[in-house]
C-alpha angles and dihedrals in degrees: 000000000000093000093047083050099055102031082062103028089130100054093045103051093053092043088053096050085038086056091047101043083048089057103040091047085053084055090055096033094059092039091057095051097049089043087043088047095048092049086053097043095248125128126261131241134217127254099257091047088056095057087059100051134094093241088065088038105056094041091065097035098065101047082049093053097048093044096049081051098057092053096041083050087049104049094051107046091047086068088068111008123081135204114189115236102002124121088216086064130072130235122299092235086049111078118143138016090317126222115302081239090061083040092050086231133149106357102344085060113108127251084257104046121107120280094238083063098055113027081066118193119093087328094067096043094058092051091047094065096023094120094050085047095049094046088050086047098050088045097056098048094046089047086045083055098046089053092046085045099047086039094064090044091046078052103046096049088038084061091043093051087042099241129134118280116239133220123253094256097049090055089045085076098035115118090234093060088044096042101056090039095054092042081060091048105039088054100046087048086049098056088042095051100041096044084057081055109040095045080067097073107014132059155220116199112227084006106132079201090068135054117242125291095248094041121123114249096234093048136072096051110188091351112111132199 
């Protein structure tokens, strides 16, 4: 159990502070609505009701969304797109997919490496951009889930106000579903950009996201403590 701790101390610690800001979200969340629902006359739920509604829903899905996007974003402009001096970047000389030599695919793959690296064809090619599949997949169906979520909201507040309900559609290009969803966006393209930027010139001592601590600013492009 120790080595399994400490082999995979990073995922589960942020498993662990994901689990408890999910559920404290969930407190406040369903604090807010109830306080929210007595200053309007209506009638409280209960807290379990509350993690099923689209309220709750909404309110997850579309932080997921923005922050699989980031990655997925991420992932895929660092294959051609450089930053000098930053850790977060490649080499200057790397740009691209690089030679299945320098990916260890098809014949030049180890003995160890993953069959999807070595058999080659369509196989290979999936696995080759699988990370980049399964974040685009994740972020679709999170941000599916944010529209069928805020929809229902959008719904639910058009009938109380005693306005006409709207499809899904209709609410897709409606500025409250855009507004919410690029407020999500300009913010996680801001903290990426600005971390690429910032690891050039600041440090983090025995952090394998910055460069160490004596290295030139300019050096160590794509090379990490």
């Amino acid at each position: 159990m120790k080595k399994f701790v400490k082999e995979n101390s990073l995922s589960l610690f942020f498993l662990a502070i994901f689990l408890l800001a999910l559920v404290g979200q969930a407190i406040a969340g369903h604090n807010l609505y109830n306080e929210e629902a007595v200053a309007h006359k209506e009638a409280t739920i209960s807290f379990w009701r509350y993690l099923t509604s689209s309220d709750f829903g909404n309110a997850v899905t579309e932080n997921w969304q923005s922050e699989y996007l980031q990655f997925a974003l991420f992932a895929l402009a660092t294959v051609w797109l450089l930053q000098k001096g930053s850790p977060e970047s490649k080499e200057l000389d790397k740009a691209g997919t690089e030679s299945d030599k320098d990916q260890k695919i098809g014949r030049h793959a180890r003995k160890d490496s993953p069959l999807w690296a070595r058999v080659g064809g369509i196989r290979t090619a999936i696995y080759s951009n699988s990370l980049i599949i399964a974040m685009t997949l994740i972020f679709f169906g999170c941000w599916f889930a944010q529209s069928v979520t805020g929809w229902t909201d959008f719904n639910q507040e058009q009938h109380e106000h005693g306005d006409p309900r709207v499809s899904w559609l209709s609410y897709l290009g409606s500025s409250q579903f855009w507004e919410s969803t690029l407020q999500n966006w300009q913010s996680e393209f801001l903290a990426v950009g600005s971390f690429a930027v910032l690891v050039i010139y600041l440090r983090q001592r025995g952090s394998p996201e910055s460069k160490p601590v004596g290295a030139p600013i300019f050096d160590a492009t794509g090379k990490e403590g």
